[in-house]
N, C-alpha and C positions, 0 to 999 in steps of 0.2 A: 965203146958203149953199144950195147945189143938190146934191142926194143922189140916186142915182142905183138905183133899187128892187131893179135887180138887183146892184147892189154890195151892199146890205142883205142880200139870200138868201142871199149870198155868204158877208157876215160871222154869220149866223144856225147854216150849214152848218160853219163851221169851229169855230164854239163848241159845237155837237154831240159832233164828230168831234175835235176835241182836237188835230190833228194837220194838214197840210196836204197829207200823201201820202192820209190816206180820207179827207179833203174832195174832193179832185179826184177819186176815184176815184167818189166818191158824185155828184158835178156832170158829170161825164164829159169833164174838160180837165185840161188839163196844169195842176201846181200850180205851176209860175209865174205861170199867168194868176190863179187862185188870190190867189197873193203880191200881185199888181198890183193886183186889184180890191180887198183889206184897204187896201193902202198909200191909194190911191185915196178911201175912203170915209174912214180915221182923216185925209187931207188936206182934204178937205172940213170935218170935223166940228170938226179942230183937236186932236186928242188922240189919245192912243192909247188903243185898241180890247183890243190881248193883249199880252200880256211874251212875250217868244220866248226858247224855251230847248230843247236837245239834248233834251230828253223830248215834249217837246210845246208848243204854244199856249194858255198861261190868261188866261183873262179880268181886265183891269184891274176896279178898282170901277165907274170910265164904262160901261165892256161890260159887268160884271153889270146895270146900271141899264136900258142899253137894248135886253137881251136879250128881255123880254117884247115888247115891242114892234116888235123884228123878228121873233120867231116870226109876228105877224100880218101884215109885208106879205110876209113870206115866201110865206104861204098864199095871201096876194093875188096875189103874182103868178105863182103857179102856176094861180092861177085863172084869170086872162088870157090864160096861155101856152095854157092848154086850152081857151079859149074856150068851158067846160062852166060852169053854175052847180053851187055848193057844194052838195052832195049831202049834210046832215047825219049827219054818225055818231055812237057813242057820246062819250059827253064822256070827257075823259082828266082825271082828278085826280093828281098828287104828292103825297104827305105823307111830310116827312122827322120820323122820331122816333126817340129814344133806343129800343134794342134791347127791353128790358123792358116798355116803356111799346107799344110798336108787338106785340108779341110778345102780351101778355094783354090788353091794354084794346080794343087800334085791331082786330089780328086777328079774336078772336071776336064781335064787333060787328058786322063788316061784311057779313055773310051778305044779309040781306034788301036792302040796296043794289046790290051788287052783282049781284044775283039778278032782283030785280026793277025797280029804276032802270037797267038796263042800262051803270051805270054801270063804267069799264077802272079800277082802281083801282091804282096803286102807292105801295106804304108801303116806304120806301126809310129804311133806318136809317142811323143817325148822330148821335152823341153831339153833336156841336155844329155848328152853321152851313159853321165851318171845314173840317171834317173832310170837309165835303161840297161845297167851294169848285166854285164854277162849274157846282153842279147846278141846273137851273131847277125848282121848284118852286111847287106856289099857297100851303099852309102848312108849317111848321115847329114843331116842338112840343120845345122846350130846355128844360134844366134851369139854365144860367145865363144873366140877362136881358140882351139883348144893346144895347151901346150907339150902336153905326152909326146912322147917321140914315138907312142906305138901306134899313131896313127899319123897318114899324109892329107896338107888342107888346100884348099883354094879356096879362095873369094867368089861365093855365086854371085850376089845380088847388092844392093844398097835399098833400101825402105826407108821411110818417114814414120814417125809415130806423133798422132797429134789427139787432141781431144776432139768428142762430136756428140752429138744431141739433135732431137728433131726440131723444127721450128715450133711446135706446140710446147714441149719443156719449155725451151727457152722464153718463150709470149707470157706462159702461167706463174714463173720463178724468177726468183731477183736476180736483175737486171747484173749482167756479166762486164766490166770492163777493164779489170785487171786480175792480175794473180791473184787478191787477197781476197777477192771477192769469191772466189772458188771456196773458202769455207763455210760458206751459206748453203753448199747443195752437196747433192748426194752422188758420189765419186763410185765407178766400177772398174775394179780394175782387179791384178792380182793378190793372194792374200801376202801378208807380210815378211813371214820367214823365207817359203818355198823357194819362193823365187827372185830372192836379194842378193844374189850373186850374178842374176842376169844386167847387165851393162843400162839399159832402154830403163830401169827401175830406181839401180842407185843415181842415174842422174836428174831422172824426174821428181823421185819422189819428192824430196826438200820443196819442189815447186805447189804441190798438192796439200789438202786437207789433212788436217791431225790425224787426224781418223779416217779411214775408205772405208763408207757404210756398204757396200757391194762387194764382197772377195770371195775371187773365183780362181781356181789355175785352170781352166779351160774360157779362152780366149770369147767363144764362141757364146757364151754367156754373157759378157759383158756386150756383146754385139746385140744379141736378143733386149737384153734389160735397156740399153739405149733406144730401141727401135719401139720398146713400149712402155716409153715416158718414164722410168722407172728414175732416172739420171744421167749422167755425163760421164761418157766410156773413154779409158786409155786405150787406142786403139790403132794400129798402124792404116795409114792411108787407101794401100793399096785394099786392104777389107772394104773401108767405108764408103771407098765412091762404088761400090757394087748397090749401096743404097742410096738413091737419090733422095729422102725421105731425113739423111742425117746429113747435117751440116757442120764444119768445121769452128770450133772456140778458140780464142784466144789463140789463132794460127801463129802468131809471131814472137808472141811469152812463152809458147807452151810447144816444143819441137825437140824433135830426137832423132837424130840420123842413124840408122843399124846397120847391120851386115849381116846376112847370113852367108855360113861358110861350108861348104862341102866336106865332108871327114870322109876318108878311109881308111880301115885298119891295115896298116903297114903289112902285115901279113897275108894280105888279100894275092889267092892264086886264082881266082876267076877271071883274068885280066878280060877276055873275050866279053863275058858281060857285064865288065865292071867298066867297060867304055860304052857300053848300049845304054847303064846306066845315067851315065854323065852327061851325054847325051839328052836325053829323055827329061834330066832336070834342065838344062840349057835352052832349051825349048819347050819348057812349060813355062818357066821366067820372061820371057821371050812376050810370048802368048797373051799374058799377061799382065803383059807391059811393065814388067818391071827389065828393065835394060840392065845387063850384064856390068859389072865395074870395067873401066877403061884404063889401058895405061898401069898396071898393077900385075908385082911381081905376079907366078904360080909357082905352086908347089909340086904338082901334079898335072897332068893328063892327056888326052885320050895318048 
């Protein structure tokens, strides 16, 4: 089998660009040739590369797998074309994480890296792997553990998810003293379909109102609308005691132990910064105060 380096840049470019009108436009040829040079290389390889559809080009699981390693002969052979050696710049990190988790943990942490590792850093959220299909990333940090075998996990953290509300809610609305009474008030949490495959959700919700007058997929909302009487937010622990202004309901009916788990794509060749990365999460967890699981196989690392 003989692969052709600039068919690779080729398929590297349209897995960016999503599309084959700003592939060509980003390669400076017509996107037929484009078309040709994909056809060409999925010929070669024996598979196909992307699913084609009126919206755009997505990556089969084959083209997630050998996406990292086109980014690098991409680079290679721009580095040829210029006839320049690589001139080092800063290192570029990804990290895909749930909104809440990237928001207070990954955000505030990252000052001094950024700062003084010269480190480009983007934390790119996203509730699950899926939600962010065909993004290239070094890690991933999920709350359900994933079973693909084209990514490697470890167990970062363990969390609580409990209810919370200010003391005013509570003083002005009917009086709270078991589950059943939670149908009397106005519940914030996620909306219904999105995110029903999330683990913290199918076990709670049965516990919860008919109906959640408040649906949000961004966490950070139900945090705001708790902190301004609005109602009574599902909401992991570690967010909530950062407000001393909300207080915990129903701690002992109403509880949820989670995981978040570390993903890397199996085909990750970065190893060098794919352990500055793991790192960098192990010590924002840390920080914290959310304590590392004990005692528990790995999958993975440094």
């Amino acid at each position: 089998m003989r692969v052709d380096a600039e068919d690779v840049k080729y398929f590297h470019v349209v897995a960016e660009a999503k599309t084959l009108v700003r592939a060509s436009q980003e390669l400076g040829v017509d996107y037929t040739t484009v078309s040709r040079r994909i056809s060409r290389l999925e010929k070669a390889l024996g598979t196909r590369l992307f699913s084609r559809s009126g919206t755009g080009w997505k990556l089969t699981p084959t083209g997630e797998g050998l996406l990292p390693a086109a980014r690098m002969v991409s680079l290679g052979v721009d580095v040829f074309a210029d006839g320049d050696p690589i001139v080092s710049g800063p290192e570029e990190w990804t990290i895909l994480a749930p909104d809440g988790f990237a928001a207070t943990v990954l955000a505030p942490r990252c000052g001094r890296l950024v700062a003084e590792s010269g480190v480009i850093l983007r934390i790119v959220t996203a509730d699950s792997l899926a939600s962010r299909d065909g993004v290239s990333y070094d890690a991933a940090v999920v709350r359900t553990k994933p079973t693909s075998p084209r990514v490697r996990i470890q167990e970062l953290v363990t969390y609580e998810i409990g209810l919370y509300a200010t003391e005013d809610y509570l003083r002005e609305h009917a009086e709270i003293k078991r589950v059943e009474d939670l149908q009397q008030h106005v519940l914030c949490w996620y909306a219904e379909d999105p995110i029903a495959a999330v683990p913290d959700f199918v076990t709670l919700r049965p516990m919860l109102p008919n109906i959640i007058r408040l649906q949000s997929n961004n966490l950070l909302v139900h945090e705001e609308a708790a902190l301004a009487g609005v109602g009574i937010a599902v909401m992991p622990s570690y967010i909530a005691r950062r407000r001393p202004s909300l207080v915990r309901v129903l701690p002992e009916e109403v509880t949820y132990s989670g995981h978040y788990w570390t993903v890397l794509p199996a085909a990750q060749l970065r190893w060098e910064i794919t352990r500055k990365v793991l790192r960098f999460l192990r010590e924002a967890v840390l920080d914290a105060g959310l304590a590392p699981p004990l005692g528990r196989g790995a999958t993975l690392s440094e």
